[in-house]
C-alpha positions as a printed NumPy array, in Angstrom:
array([[ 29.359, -27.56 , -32.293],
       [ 30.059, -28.928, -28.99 ],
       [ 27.567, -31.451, -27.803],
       [ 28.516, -32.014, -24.309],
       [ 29.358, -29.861, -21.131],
       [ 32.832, -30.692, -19.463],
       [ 31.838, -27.901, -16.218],
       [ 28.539, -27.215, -15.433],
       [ 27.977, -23.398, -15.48 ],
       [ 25.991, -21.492, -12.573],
       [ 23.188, -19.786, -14.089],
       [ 20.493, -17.278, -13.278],
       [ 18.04 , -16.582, -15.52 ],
       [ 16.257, -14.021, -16.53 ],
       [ 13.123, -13.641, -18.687],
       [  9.385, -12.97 , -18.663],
       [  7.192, -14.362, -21.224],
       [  6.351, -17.738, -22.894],
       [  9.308, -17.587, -25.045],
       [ 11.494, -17.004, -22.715],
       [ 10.094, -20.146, -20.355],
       [ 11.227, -22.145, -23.13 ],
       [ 14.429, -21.094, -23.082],
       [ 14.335, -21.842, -19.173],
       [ 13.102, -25.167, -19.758],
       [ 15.848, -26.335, -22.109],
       [ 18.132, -25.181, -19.087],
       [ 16.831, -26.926, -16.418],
       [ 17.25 , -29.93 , -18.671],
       [ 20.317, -29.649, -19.212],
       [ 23.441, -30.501, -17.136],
       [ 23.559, -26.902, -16.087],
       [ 22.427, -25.584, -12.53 ],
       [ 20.005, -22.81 , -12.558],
       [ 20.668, -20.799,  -8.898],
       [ 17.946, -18.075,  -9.387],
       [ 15.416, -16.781, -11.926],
       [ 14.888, -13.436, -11.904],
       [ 11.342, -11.755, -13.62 ],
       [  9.697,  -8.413, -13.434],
       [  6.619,  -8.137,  -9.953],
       [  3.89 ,  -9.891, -11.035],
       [  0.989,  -7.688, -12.871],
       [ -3.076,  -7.597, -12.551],
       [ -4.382,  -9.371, -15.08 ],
       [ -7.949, -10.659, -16.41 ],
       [-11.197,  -8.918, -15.153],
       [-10.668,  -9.018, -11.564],
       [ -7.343,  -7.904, -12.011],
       [ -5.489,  -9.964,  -9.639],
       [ -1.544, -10.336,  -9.078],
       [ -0.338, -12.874, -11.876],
       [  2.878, -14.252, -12.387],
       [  4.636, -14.601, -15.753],
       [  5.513, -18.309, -17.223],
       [  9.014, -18.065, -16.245],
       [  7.922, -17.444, -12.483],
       [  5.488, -20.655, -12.565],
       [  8.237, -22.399, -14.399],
       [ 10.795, -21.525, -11.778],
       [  8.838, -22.202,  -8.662],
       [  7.369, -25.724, -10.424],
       [ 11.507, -26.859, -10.158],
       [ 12.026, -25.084,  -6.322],
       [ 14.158, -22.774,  -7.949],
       [ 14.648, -19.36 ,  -6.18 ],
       [ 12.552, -16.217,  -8.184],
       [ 14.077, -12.833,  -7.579],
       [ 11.364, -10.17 ,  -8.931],
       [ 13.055,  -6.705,  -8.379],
       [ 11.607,  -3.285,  -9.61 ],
       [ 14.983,  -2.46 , -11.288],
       [ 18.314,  -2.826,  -9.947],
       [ 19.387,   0.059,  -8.305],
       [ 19.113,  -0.483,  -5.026],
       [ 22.529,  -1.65 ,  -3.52 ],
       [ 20.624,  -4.55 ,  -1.872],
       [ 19.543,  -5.721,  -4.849],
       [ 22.552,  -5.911,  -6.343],
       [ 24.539,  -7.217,  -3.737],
       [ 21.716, -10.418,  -3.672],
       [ 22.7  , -11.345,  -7.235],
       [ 26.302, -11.152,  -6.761],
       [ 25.651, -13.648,  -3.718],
       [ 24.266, -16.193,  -6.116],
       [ 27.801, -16.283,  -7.82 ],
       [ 27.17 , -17.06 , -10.964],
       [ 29.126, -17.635, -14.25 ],
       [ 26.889, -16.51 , -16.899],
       [ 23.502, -14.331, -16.666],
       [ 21.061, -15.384, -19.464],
       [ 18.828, -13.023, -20.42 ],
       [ 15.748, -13.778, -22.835],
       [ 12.819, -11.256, -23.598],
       [ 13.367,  -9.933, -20.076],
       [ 11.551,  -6.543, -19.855],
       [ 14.122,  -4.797, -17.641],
       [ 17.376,  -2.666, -18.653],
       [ 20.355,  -4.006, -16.999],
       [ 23.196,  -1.466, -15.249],
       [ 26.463,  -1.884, -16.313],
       [ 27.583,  -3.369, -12.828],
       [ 24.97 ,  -5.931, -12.847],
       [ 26.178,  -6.671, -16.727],
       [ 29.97 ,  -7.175, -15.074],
       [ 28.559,  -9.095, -11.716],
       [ 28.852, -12.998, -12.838],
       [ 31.88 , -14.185, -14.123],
       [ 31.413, -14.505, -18.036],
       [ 29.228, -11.675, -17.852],
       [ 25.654, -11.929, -19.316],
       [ 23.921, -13.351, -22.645],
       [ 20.778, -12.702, -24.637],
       [ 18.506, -14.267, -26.742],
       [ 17.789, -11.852, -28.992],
       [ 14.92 , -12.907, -32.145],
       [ 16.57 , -11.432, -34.886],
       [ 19.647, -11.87 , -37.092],
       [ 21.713,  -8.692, -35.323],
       [ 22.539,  -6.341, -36.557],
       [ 19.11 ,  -6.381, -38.319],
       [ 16.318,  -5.704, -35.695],
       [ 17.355,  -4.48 , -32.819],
       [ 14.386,  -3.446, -30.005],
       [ 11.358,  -4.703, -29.122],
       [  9.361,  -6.1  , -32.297],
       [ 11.997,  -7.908, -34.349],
       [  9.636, -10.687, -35.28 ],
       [  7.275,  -8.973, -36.342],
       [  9.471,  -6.34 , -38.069],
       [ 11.056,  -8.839, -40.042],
       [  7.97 , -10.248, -41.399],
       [  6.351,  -6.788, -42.302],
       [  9.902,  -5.7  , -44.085],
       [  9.42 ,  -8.781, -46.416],
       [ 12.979, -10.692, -44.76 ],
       [ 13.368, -13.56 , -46.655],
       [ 14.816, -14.964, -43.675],
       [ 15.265, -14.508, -39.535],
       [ 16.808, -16.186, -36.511],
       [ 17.858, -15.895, -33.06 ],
       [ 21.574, -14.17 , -32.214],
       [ 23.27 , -14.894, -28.435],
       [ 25.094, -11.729, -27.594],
       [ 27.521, -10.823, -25.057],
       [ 25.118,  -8.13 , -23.485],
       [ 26.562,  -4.334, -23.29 ],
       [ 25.017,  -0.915, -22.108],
       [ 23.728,  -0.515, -25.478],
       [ 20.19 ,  -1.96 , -27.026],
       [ 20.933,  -5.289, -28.672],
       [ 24.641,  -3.667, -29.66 ],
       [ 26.373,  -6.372, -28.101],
       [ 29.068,  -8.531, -29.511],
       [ 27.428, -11.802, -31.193],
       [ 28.43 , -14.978, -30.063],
       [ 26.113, -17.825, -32.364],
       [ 23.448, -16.949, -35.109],
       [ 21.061, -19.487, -36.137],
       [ 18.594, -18.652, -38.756],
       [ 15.225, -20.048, -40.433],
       [ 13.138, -19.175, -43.38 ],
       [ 10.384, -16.823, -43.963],
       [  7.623, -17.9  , -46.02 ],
       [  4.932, -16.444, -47.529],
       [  2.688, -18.198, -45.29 ],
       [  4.504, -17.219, -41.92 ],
       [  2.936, -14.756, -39.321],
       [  4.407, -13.562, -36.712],
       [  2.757, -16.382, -33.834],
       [  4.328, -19.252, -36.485],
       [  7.402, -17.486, -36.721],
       [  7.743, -17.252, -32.541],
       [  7.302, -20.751, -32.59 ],
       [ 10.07 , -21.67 , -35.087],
       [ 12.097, -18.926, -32.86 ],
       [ 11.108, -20.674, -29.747],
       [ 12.691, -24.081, -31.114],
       [ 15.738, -22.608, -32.426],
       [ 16.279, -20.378, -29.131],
       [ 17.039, -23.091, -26.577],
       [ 19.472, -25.173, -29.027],
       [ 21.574, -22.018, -29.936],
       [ 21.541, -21.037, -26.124],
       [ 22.701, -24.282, -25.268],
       [ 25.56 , -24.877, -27.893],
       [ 26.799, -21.177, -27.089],
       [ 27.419, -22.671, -23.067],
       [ 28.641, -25.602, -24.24 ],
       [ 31.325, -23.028, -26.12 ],
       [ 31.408, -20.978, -22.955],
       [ 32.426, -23.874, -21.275],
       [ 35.311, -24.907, -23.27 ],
       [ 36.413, -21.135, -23.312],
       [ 36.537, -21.61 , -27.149],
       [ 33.97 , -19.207, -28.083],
       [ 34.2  , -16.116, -29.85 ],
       [ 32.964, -12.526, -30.216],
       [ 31.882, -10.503, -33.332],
       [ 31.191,  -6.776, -33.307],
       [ 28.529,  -5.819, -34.882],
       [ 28.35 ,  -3.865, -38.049],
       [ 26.298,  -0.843, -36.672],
       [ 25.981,   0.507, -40.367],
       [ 24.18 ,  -2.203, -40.878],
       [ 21.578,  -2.088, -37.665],
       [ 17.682,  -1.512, -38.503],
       [ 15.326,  -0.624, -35.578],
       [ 12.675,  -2.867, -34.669],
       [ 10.065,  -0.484, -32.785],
       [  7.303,  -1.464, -30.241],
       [  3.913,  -2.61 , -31.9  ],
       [  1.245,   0.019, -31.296],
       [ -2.222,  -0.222, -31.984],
       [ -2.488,   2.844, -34.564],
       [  0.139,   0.493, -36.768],
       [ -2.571,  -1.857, -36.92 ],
       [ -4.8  ,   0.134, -39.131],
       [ -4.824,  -1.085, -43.515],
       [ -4.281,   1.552, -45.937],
       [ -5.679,   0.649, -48.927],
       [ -3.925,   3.006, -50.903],
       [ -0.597,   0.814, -50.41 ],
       [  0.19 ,  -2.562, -52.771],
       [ -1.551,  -5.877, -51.772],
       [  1.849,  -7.337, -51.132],
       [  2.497,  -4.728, -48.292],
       [ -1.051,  -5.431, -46.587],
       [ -0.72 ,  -8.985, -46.584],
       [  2.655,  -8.538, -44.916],
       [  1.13 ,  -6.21 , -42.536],
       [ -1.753,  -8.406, -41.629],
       [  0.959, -11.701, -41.07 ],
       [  2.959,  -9.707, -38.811],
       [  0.012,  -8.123, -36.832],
       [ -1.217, -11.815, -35.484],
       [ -1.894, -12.185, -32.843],
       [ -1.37 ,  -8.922, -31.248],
       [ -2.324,  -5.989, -32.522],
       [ -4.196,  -7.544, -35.249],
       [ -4.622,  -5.362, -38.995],
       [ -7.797,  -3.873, -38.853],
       [ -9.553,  -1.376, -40.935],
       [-12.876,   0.856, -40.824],
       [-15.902,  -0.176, -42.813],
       [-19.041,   2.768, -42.987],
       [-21.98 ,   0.951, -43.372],
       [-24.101,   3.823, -43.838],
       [-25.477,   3.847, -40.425],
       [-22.891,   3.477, -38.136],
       [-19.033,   2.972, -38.322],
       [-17.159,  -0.495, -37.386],
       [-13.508,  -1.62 , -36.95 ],
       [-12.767,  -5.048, -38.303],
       [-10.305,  -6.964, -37.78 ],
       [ -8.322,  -9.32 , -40.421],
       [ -6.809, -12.729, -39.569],
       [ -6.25 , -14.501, -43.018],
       [ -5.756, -12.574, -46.403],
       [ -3.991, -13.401, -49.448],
       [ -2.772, -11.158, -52.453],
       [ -4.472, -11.632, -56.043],
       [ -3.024, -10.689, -58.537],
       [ -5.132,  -8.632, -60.781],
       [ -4.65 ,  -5.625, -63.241],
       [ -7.625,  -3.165, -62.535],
       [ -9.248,  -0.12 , -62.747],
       [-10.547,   0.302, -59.243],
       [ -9.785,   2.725, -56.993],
       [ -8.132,   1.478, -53.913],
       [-10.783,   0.269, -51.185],
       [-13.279,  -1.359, -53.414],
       [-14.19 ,  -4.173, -53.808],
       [-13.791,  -6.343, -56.77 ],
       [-16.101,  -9.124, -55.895],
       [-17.274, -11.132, -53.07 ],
       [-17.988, -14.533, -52.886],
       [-17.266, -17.579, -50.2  ],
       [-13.726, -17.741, -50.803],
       [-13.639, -14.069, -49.707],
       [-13.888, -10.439, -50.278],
       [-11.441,  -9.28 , -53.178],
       [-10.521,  -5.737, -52.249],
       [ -8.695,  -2.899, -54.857],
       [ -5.19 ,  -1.828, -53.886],
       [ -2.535,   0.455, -55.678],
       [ -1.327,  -2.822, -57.065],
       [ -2.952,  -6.019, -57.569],
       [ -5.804,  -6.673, -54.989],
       [ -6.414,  -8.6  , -51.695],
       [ -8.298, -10.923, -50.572],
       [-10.11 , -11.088, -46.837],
       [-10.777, -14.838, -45.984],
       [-11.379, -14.678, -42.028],
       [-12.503, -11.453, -40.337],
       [-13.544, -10.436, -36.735],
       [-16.258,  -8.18 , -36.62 ],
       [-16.734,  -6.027, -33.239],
       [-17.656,  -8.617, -30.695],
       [-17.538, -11.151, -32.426],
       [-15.194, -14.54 , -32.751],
       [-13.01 , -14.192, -36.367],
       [-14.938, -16.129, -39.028],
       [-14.626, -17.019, -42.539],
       [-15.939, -14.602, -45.184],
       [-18.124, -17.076, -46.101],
       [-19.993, -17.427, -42.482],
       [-19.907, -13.613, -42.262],
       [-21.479, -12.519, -45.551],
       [-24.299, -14.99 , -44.446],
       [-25.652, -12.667, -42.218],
       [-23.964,  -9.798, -43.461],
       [-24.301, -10.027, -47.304],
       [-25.665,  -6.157, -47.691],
       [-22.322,  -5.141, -46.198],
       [-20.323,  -6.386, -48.929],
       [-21.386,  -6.001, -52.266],
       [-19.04 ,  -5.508, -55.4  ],
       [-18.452,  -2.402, -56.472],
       [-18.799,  -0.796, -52.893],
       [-15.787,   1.102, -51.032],
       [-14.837,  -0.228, -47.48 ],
       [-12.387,   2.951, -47.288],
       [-14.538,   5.226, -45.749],
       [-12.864,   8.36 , -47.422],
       [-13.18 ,   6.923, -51.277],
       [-17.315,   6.891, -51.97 ],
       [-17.931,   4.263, -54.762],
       [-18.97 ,   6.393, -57.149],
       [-15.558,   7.667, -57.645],
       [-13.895,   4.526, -58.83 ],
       [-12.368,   5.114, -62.046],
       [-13.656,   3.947, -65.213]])
């Protein structure tokens, strides 16, 4: 791989989030010139709800480099101000925006993206987290040539890590966030040599990677341990696994940040627990059983098992159901 630029490419970027800042970061360290940064209008945020701008913005403006923050890119203006930058290359990392095929043409070698997944696997808006809660025994970052299409474009560079069974999806955007900005810069170090190359991708292949919603969040117990715990990795830190425990009076949603899967032949039905102790709460699935280590209870900070059941030891006793729908006098014997 190329470790040096011969030309200097003319770049605008454009991103939104942390990840993507990072990606802007390794640019303006590079020998490359950055001639705009482009990001969605900035958006209320915190209890007064006042205009904030993303990371890339700050990032931009901290270097004097011009911020472009258009509503979409239909209006003729608009285009015709990034076709004024005259760029070579657009990069394009966890932007937020769809692009029009006329902006995709407007710089010279067209635009890239950064893309967190090894394509065709995961295309759309979750792959890191998709990944994860598929059980992928690895992921990556691809650079595409961008198209009309969602993540369809041609590939350019792949680099890949491992998945362990540690990972969640906040350790895995970090490892993503390292390997990002080096494949993004050894693909323009190709781009400047002309040498690069384009695969198609194997649509037969493709998987979708849809947006995270809340109601995905929610554990069903009657699935195997090894699924939860998946679930639970790839849910952190947003939306975070949860699940509904009845405590006879009233009904709470709690929240699970660190589990791990036991495993255990049984005769309990799913949702009951096995046994609870400091190291955690040991809960019945279809196969094997899991074990809660650090739950958030409603308005509360998350907090080891062993902190909780201090002050909440009637809550979890063994042979009680946290599945609301399963009583405990059902379980099998």
């Amino acid at each position: 791989m190329p470790n040096a630029v011969t030309t200097p490419l003319n770049i605008i970027f454009a991103g939104t989030p942390d990840f993507a800042a990072q990606h802007l970061a390794a640019l303006i360290h590079s020998e490359h010139n950055i001639v705009a940064v482009y990001c969605p209008p900035d958006k209320p945020a915190g209890r007064g709800k006042k205009l904030t701008a993303c990371a890339t913005k700050l990032l931009a403006l901290a270097h004097d480099i011009p911020v472009q923050q258009p509503v979409n890119f239909k209006a003729e203006q608009t285009q015709l101000t990034l076709e004024n930058y005259q760029a070579d290359v657009m990069v394009v990392v966890a932007y937020g925006l769809l692009l029009p095929t006329v902006i995709l043409q407007t710089p010279r070698l067209g635009c890239i993206n950064v893309h967190g997944s090894i394509l065709p696997k995961w295309r759309g808006a979750a792959p890191i987290q998709r990944a994860l809660e598929a059980g992928d025994s690895q992921t990556g970052v691809t650079i595409m040539q961008m198209d009309k299409g969602l993540d369809t474009g041609d590939m350019i560079l792949t680099a890949t890590c491992d998945i362990t069974l540690k990972d969640t999806s906040a350790s895995l955007y970090d490892k993503l966030a390292e390997l990002g900005p080096k494949a993004l810069l050894n693909t323009l170090a190709l781009m400047t040599l002309g040498k690069y190359q384009r695969q198609p991708q194997n649509n037969l292949q493709a998987t979708h990677a849809a947006k995270l919603d809340k109601a995905d969040a929610e554990l069903d117990w009657q699935q195997p341990a090894s699924i939860l715990d998946r679930k639970i990795r790839a849910y952190i830190p947003w939306p975070v696994a949860q699940f509904t425990f009845d405590d006879n009076s009233q009904q709470h949603r709690i929240r699970v940040w660190q589990a791990s899967v036991i495993e255990l032949e049984h005769q309990h039905l799913p949702g009951t627990i096995i046994s609870c102790d400091k190291q955690g709460i040991v809960v019945a699935t279809t196969a094997n059983a899991l074990r809660l280590e650090i739950l958030q209870l409603p308005g509360k900070k998350a907090l080891a098992v062993a902190d909780i059941i201090n002050g909440k030891a009637d809550w979890f006793t063994q042979g009680q159901s946290i599945n609301r729908l399963i009583q405990p006098q059902q379980e099998l014997t």
